[in-house]
C-alpha positions as CSV (number, residue, x, y, z in Angstrom):
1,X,25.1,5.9,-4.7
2,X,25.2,2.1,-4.7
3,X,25.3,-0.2,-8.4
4,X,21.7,-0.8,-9.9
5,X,23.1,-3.4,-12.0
6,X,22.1,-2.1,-15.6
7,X,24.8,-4.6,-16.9
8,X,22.6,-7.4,-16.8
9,X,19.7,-5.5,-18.6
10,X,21.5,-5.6,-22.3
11,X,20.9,-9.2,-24.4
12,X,21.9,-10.5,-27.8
13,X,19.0,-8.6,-29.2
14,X,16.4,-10.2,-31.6
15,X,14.5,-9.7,-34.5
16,X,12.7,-6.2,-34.9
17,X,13.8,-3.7,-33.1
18,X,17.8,-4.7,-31.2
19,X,18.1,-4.9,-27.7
20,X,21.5,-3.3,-27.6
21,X,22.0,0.7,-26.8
22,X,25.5,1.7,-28.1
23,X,27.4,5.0,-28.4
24,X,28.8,7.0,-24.8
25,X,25.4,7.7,-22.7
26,X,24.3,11.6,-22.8
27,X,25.1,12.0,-19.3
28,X,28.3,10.0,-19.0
29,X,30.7,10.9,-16.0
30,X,27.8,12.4,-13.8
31,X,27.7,10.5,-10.2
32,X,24.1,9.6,-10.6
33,X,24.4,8.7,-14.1
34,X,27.5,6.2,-13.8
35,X,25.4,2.9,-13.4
36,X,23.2,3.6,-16.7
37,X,26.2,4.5,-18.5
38,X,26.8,0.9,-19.9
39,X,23.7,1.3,-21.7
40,X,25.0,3.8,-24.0
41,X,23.1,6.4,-25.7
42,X,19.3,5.7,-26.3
43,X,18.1,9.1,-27.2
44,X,15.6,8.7,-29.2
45,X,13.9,5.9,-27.8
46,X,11.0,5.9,-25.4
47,X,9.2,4.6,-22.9
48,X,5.2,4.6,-22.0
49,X,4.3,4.4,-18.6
50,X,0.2,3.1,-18.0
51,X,-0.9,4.0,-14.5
52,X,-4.4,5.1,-12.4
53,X,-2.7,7.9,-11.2
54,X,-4.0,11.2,-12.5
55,X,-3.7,14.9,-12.2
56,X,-2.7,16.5,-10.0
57,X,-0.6,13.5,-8.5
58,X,1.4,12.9,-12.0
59,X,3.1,16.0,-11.9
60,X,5.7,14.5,-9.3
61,X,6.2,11.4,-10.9
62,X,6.9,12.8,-14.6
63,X,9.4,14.9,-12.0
64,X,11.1,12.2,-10.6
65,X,11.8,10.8,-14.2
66,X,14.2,13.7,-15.1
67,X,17.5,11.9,-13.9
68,X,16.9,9.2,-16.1
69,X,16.3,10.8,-19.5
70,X,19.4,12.7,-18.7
71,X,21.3,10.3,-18.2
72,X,20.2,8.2,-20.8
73,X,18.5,10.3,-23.5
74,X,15.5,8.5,-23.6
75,X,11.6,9.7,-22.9
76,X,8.9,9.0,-20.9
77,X,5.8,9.2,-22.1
78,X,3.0,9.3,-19.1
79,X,-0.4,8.6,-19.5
80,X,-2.9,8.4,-16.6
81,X,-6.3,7.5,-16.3
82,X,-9.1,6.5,-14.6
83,X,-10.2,3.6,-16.2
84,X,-6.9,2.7,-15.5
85,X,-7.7,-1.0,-14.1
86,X,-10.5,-1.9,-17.2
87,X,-8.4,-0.3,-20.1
88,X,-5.3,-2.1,-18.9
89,X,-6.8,-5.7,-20.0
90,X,-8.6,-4.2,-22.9
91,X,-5.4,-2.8,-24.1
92,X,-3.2,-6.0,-23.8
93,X,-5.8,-8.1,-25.0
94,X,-5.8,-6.2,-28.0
95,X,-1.8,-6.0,-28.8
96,X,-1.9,-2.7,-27.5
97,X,-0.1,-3.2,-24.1
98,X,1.5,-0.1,-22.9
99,X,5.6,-0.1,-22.5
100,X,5.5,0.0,-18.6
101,X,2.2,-0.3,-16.1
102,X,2.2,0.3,-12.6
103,X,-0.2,-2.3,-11.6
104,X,-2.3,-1.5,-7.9
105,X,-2.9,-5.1,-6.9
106,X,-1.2,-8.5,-6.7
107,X,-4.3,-10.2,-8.4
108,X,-4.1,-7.8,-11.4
109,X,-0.8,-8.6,-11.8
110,X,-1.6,-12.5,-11.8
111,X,-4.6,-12.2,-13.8
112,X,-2.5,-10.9,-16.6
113,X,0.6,-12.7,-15.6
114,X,-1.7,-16.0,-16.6
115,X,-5.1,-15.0,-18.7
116,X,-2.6,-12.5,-21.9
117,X,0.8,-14.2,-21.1
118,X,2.2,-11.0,-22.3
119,X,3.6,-9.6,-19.1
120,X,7.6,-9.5,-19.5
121,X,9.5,-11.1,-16.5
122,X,11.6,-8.7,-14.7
123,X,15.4,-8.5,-16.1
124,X,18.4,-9.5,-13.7
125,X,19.1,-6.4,-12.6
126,X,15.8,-5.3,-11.1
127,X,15.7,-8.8,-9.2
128,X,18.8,-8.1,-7.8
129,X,17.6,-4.5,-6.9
130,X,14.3,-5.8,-4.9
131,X,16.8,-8.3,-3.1
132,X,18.8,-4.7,-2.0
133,X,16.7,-2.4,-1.1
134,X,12.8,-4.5,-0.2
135,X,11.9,-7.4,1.8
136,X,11.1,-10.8,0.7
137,X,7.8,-10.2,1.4
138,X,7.3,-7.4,-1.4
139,X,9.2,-9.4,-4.1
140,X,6.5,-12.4,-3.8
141,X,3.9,-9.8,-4.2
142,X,5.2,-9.2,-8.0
143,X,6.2,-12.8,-8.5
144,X,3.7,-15.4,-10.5
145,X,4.4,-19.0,-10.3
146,X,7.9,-18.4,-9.1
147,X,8.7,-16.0,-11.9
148,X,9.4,-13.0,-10.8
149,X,7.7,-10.1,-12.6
150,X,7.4,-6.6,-11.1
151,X,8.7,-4.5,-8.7
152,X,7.8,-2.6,-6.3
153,X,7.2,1.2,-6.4
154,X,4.5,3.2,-3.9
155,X,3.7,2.0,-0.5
156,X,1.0,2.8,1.9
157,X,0.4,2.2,5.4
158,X,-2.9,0.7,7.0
159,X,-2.4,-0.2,10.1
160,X,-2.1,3.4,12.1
161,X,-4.5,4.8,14.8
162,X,-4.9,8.4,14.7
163,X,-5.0,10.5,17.5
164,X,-4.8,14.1,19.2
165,X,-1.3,14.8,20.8
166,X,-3.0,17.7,22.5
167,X,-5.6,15.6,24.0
168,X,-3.4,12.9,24.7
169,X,-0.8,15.3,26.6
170,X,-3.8,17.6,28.6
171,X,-4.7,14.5,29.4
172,X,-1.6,12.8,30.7
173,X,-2.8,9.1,28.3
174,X,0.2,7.7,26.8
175,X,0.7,6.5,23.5
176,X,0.3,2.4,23.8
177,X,2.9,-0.3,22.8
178,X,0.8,-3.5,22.9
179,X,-3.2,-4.1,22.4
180,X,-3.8,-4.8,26.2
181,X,-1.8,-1.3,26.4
182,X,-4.6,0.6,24.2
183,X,-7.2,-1.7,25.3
184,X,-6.5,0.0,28.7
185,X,-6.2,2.7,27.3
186,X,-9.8,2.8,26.1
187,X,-11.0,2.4,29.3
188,X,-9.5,4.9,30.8
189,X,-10.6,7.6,28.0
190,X,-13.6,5.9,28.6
191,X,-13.7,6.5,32.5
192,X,-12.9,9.8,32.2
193,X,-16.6,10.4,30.2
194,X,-15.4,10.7,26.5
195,X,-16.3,7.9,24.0
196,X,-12.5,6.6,23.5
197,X,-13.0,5.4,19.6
198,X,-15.1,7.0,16.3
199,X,-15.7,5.2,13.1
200,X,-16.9,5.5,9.5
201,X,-17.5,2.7,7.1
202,X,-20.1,4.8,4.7
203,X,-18.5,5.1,1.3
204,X,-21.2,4.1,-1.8
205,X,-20.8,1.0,-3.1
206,X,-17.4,-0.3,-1.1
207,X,-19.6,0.2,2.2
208,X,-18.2,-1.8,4.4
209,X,-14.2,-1.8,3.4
210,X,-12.7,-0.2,6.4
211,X,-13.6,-2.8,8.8
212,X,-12.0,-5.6,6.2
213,X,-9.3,-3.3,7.1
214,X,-9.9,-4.3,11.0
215,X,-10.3,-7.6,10.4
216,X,-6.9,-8.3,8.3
217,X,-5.1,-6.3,10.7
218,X,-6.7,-8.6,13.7
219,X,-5.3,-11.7,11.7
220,X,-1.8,-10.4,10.7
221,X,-1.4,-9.8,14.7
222,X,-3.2,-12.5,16.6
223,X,-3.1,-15.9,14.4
224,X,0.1,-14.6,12.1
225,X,1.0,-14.1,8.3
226,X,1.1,-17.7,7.8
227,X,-2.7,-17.8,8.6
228,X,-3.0,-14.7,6.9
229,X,-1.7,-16.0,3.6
230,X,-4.0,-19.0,4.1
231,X,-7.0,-17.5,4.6
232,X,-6.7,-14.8,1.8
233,X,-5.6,-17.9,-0.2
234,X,-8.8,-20.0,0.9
235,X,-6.5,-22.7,2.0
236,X,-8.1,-22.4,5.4
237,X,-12.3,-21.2,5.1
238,X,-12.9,-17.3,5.8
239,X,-14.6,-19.1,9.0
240,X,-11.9,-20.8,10.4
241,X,-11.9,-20.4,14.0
242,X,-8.7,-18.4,14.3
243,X,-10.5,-15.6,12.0
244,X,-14.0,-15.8,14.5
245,X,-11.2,-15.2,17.4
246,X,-10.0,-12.0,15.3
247,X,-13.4,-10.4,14.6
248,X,-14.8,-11.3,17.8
249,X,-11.1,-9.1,18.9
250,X,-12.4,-6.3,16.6
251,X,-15.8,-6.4,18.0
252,X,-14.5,-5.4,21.5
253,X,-13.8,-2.3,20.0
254,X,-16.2,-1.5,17.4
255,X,-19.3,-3.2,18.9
256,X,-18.4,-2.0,22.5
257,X,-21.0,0.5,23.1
258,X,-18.7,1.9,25.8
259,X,-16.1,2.8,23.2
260,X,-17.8,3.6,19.8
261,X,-18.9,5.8,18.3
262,X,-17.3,9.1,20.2
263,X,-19.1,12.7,18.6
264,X,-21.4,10.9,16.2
265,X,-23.9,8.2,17.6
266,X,-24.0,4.6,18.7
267,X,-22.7,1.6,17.4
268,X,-25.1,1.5,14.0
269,X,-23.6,4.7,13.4
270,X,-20.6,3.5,11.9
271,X,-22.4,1.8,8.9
272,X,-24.1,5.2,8.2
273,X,-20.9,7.4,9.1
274,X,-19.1,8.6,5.9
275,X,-15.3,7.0,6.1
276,X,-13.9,10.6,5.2
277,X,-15.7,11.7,8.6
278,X,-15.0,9.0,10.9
279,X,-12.1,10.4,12.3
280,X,-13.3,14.4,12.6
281,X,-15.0,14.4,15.8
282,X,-11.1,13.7,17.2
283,X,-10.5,17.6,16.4
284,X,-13.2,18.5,18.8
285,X,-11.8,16.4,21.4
286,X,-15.1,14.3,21.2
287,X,-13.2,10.8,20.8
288,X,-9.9,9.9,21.0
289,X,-8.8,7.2,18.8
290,X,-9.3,6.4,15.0
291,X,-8.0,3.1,12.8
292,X,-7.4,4.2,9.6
293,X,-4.4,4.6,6.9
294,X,-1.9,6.2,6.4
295,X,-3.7,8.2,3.3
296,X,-6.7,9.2,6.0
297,X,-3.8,12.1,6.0
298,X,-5.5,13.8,3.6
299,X,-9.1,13.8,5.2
300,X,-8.4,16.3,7.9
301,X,-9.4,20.3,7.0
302,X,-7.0,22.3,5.3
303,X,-4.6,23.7,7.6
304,X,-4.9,20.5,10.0
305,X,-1.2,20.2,11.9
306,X,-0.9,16.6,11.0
307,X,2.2,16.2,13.2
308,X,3.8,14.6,15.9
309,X,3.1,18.2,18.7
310,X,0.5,19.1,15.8
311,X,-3.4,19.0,15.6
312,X,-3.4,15.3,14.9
313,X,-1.1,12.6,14.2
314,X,-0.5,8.6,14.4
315,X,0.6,5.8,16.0
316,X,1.1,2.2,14.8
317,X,-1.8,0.0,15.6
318,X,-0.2,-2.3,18.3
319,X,0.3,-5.7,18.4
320,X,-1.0,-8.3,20.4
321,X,1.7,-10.1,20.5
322,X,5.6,-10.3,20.1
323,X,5.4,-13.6,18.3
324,X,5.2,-12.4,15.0
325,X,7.4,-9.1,14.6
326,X,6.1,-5.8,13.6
327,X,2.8,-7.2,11.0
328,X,1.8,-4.1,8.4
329,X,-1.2,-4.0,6.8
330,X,-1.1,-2.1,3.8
331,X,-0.7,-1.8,0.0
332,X,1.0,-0.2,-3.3
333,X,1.8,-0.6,-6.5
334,X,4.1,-2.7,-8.9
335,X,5.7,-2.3,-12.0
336,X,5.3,-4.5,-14.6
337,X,6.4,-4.7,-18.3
338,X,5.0,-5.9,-21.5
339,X,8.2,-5.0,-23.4
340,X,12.2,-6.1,-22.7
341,X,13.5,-3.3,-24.8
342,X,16.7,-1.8,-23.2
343,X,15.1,1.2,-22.5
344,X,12.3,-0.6,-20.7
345,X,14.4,-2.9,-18.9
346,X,16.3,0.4,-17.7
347,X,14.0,2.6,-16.7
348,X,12.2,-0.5,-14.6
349,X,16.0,-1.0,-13.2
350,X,15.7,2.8,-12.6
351,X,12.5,2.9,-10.8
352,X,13.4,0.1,-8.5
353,X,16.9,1.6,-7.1
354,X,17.2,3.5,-4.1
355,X,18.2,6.8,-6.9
356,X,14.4,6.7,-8.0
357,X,13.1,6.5,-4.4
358,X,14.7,9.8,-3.1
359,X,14.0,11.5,-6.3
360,X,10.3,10.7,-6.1
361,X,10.7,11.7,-2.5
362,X,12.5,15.0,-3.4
363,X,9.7,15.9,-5.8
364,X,6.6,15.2,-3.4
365,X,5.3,17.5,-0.9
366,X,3.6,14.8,0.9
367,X,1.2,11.7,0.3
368,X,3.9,9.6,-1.3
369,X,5.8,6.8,0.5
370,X,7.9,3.5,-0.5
371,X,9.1,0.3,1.4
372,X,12.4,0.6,-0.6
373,X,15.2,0.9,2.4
374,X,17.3,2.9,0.4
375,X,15.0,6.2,0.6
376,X,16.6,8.6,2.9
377,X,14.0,9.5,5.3
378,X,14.5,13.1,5.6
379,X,13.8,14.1,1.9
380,X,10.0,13.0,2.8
381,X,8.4,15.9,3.8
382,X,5.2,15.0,6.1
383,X,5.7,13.6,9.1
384,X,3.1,10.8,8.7
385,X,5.0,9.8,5.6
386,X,8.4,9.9,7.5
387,X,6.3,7.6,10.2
388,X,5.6,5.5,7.5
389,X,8.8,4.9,6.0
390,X,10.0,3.8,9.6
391,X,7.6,1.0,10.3
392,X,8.1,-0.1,6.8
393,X,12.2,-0.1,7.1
394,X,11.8,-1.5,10.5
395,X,13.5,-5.2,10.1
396,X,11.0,-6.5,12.2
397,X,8.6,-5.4,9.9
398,X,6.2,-8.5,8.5
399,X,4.3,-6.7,5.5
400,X,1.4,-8.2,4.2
401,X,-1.3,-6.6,0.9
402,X,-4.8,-5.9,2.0
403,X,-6.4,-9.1,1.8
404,X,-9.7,-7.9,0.2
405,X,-7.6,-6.6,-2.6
406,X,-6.2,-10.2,-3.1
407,X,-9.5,-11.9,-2.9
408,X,-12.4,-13.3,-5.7
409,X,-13.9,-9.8,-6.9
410,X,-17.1,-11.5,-5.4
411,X,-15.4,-11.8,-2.2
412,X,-13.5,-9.2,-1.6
413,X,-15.1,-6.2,-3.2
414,X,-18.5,-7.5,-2.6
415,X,-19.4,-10.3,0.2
416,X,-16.9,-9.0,2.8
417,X,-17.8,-5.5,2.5
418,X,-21.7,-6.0,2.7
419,X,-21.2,-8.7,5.2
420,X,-18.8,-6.7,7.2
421,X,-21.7,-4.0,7.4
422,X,-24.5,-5.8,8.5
423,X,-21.9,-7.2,11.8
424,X,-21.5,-3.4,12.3
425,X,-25.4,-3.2,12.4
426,X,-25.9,-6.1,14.2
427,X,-24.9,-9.7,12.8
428,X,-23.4,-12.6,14.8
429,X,-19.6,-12.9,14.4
430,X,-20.0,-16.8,13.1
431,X,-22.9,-15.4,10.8
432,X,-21.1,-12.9,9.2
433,X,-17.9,-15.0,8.4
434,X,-20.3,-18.2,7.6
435,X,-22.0,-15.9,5.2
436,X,-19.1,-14.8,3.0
437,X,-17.3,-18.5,2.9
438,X,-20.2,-19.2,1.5
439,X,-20.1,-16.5,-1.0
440,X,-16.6,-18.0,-2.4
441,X,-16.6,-19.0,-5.9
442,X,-16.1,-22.8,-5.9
């Protein structure tokens, strides 16, 4: 078990409540305990934790906290909920900011970083812990104006294609390593009579999001996470060339009539095609290949093998490229804290260690994943989730946040998704991305 650095986390103190734990620490001369021990006893004290995830998904992570109030005697108290992302800013607008939230996107995290000022920056210890165990490219997701504020926790995947290992192997296709690869690929599933790719983008208000999801990972492989950053940032326009190249990529697939929309219906389709669905008709062997996350996991019938010789499984959407390493599209969650108490400045020392990862991973049955290189693998339990962790630890790996989660609210939960739609019914590439940089909020 390597140092988390709790030294760092103890100060001088202050006025109202002290910011110094004394006394021997409840579970003193335990292994996993030794690096908290310097905190001393803090039973007694406790810490709330503010997050959007609910039953039956809490369970685990209340779980996972059980090391640390042993070896520190302090509480967690967890409350969930599902107004999770308005009752946040309510909350620490009105002085009553929770101890600990774990915040799902980098623009919450800003907004409150620079609209309440009452986010806490991150102690010594968990900066030094991020520098261990993630790659730069997380740590500038929870840092603000070069302040460095949150860790990260969760992770998830976006840029898989699922497909049938079956199929594939009765069929003797091969699982491809670059785009021209699967672009082959297609062709050849498409020669042989079955529609190679299937597609949903139906789901109520946020019609439209899975193909941002194309899009941003067309850009992170073909112009590059410098261009990436610029365009999410609006430092380049949404229709800069580079991004009419990418969609115009994406439209090879998804507007090819040759390809789309295997076991469900014709291009249009798509827009009309629940995104829970779009990837069924691969159990009847009616298409072959399916973009979507790594949570899509959970979409296939109860008592899907979702496995690597099972019913289904996935492979990592290839590159076009070998210029810019292994891009990952995908997202999670950060810690942030709106208190520097010792016992908040451990437990978010705790949570950021490689100790927390594998006891999170011990305590999951599936559906959880973290970027954190110090998680051992083999205590995640699905095999998509082990897949995930790999790409993610790879040191080629170049991960970047899903941009429409980064983006004006009017951009990137409204114009993109609805614009994104009517391409998929019918709207001209230069259109469609002329139409939402025009939707930016000047």
């Amino acid at each position: 078990m390597s140092g988390l650095g709790l030294a760092a986390c103890a100060d001088d103190g202050g006025d109202g409540g002290s910011n110094e734990a004394g006394g021997t620490a409840p579970g003193a001369g335990r292994e996993e305990c030794a690096d908290l021990e310097q905190f001393g006893d803090l039973s007694g004290r406790e810490v709330s934790v503010y997050t959007s995830i609910i039953a039956p998904e809490d369970a685990v992570h209340k779980e996972s906290y059980q090391v640390f109030e042993e070896c520190t005697g302090a509480t967690v108290a967890y409350e969930g909920s599902s107004e999770f992302e308005a009752q946040l800013v309510v909350r620490v607008q009105g002085g009553n900011a929770p101890d600990i939230a774990y915040i799902p996107q980098p623009g919450l995290l800003q907004t409150l970083v620079r609209d309440t000022d009452a986010v806490v920056p991150a102690p010594d210890s968990v900066s030094e812990n991020v520098d261990e165990w993630f790659g730069e490219d997380w740590k500038a997701y929870g840092t603000v104006d070069d302040t460095f504020y949150a860790a990260p926790l969760g992770a998830n995947v976006k840029s898989f294609v699922w497909y049938s290992p079956g199929q594939f192997e009765e069929n003797g296709w091969e699982v491809p390593e670059t785009w021209d690869d699967m672009i082959a690929l297609s062709d050849q599933i498409a020669e042989s009579g079955t529609k190679p790719w299937c597609a949903g983008i139906e789901s109520g208000d946020a019609t439209g999001w899975p193909t941002t999801d194309w899009l941003e990972d067309v850009v992170l492989r073909e112009a590059g996470p410098d261009v990436y950053d610029q365009w999410v940032n609006h430092e380049i326009p949404f229709n800069d060339p580079a991004i009419v190249d990418s969609l115009d990529r994406v439209g090879e697939i998804l507007k090819n009539p040759d390809y789309v929309n295997g076991g469900i219906g014709d291009v249009k389709s798509i827009a009309t095609t629940a995104f829970q669905e779009g990837g069924l008709p691969i159990l009847d062997g009616e298409c072959a290949l399916h973009r979507q996350a790594s949570f899509y996991a959970a979409q296939w019938p109860e008592g899907t093998d979702v496995s690597e010789t099972g019913d289904v499984f996935a492979f990592y959407l290839p590159t076009t490229s070998d210029e810019f390493g292994t891009p990952v599209l995908g997202g999670g969650e950060f810690v942030a804290a709106f208190s520097d108490e010792p016992e908040v400045q451990a437990f978010q020392t705790y949570l950021s260690s490689d100790v927390w990862a594998n006891e999170k991973a011990i305590a999951t049955p599936g559906g959880w994943v973290s970027a954190n290189t110090g998680l051992d693998i083999a205590n995640l339990k699905s095999p998509i989730d082990q897949l995930s962790a790999e790409i993610l630890q790879d040191p080629e790996a170049v991960f970047r946040f899903d941009g429409s989660d980064q983006m004006p609210g009017a951009v990137g939960a409204g114009s993109f998704w609805s614009e994104m739609t009517n391409w998929i019914t019918g709207a001209e590439t230069q259109a469609t991305l002329d139409n939402i940089e025009d939707s930016w909020p000047s």
